[in-house]
C-alpha positions as CSV (number, residue, x, y, z in Angstrom):
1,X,-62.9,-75.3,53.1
2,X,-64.6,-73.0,50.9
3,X,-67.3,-72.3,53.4
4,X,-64.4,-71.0,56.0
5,X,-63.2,-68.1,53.2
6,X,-66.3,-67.4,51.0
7,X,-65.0,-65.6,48.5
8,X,-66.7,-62.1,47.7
9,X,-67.6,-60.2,44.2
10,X,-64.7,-57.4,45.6
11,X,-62.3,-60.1,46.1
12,X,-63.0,-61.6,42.9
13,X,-62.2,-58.0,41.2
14,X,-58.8,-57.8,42.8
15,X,-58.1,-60.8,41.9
16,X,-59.2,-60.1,37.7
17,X,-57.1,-56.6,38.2
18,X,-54.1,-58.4,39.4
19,X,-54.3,-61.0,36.6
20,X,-55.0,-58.2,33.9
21,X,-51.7,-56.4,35.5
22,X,-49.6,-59.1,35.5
23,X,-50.4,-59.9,31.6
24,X,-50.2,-56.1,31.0
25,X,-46.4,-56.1,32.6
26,X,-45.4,-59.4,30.7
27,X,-46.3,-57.9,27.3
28,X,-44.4,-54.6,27.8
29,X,-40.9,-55.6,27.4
30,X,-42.0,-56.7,23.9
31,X,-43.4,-53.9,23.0
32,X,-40.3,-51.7,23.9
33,X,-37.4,-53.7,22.4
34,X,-36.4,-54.4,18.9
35,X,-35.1,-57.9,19.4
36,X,-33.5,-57.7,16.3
37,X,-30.8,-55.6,17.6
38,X,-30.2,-56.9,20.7
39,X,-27.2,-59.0,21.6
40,X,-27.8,-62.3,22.8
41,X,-25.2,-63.4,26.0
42,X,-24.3,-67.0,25.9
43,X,-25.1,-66.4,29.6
44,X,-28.9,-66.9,30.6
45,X,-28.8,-64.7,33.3
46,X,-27.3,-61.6,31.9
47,X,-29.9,-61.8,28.7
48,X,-32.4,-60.3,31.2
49,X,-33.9,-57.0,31.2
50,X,-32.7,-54.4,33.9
51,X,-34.9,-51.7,35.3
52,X,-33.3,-48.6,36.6
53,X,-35.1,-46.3,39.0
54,X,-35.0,-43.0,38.5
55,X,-36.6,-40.7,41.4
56,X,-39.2,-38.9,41.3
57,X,-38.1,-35.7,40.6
58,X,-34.2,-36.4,39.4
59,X,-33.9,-36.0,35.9
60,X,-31.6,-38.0,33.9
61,X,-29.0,-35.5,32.9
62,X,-28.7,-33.8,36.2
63,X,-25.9,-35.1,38.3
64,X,-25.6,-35.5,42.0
65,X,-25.1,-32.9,44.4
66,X,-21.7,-33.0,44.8
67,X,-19.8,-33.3,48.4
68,X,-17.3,-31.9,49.9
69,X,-15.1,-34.4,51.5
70,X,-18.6,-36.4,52.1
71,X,-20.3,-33.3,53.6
72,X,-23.1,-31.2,52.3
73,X,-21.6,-27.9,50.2
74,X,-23.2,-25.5,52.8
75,X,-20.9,-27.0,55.9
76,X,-18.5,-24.9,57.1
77,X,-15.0,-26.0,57.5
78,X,-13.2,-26.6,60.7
79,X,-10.4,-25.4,59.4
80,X,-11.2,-23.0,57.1
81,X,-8.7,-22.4,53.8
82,X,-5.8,-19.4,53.8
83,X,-7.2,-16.9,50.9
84,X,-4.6,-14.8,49.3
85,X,-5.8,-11.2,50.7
86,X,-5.2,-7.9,49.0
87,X,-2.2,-7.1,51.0
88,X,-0.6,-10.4,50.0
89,X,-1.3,-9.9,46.5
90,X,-0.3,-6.2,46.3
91,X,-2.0,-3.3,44.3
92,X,-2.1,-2.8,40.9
93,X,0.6,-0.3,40.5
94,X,3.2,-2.3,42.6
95,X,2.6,-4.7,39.7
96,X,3.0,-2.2,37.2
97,X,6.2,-0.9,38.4
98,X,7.6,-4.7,38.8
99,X,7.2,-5.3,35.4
100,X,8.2,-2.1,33.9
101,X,11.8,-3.1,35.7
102,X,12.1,-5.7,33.8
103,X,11.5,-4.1,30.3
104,X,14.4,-4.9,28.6
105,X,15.5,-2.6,25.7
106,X,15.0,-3.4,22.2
107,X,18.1,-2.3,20.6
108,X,19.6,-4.6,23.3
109,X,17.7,-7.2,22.9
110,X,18.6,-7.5,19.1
């Protein structure tokens, strides 16, 4: 059988850097972790590590662009919010003059 795959000095490279690799990732978790402080599980499965992928590019205190109602912020609405206008809210002096009505006087008042 060997003379139907004979095995080249390139293949025989691959085959050390994937064995040097997989050694390399086997010894990391050690190096990160004090087991010391770790709490065991009296379940097997959950005693393993987790990896969490973080994109390239997304830091780890930014958040998620946020939706509106699952749509991208930029989308325009089909039906588009009532905003209070100036007419609706009045002027300034109109709101002056409301509130000096009710002023009450302050020999009354005590």
């Amino acid at each position: 059988m060997t003379h139907l795959d004979p095995r080249t000095s390139q293949c025989e490279l691959e085959v050390q850097r994937i064995i040097y690799l997989q050694n390399l990732a086997n010894q990391l978790p050690d190096a990160f972790i004090d087991t010391k402080k770790v709490t065991k599980s009296h379940i097997p499965t959950a005693n393993t590590l987790t990896w969490i992928d973080v994109l390239v590019g997304q830091l780890t205190n930014e958040s998620k662009i946020r939706l509106k109602c699952d749509r991208p912020v930029g989308s325009k609405d089909v039906t588009p919010w009532n905003r209070r206008t100036q007419e609706k809210l009045g002027t300034l002096d109109e709101a002056i003059k409301t509130t000096d009505q009710f002023k009450i006087d302050k020999s009354i008042a005590l």
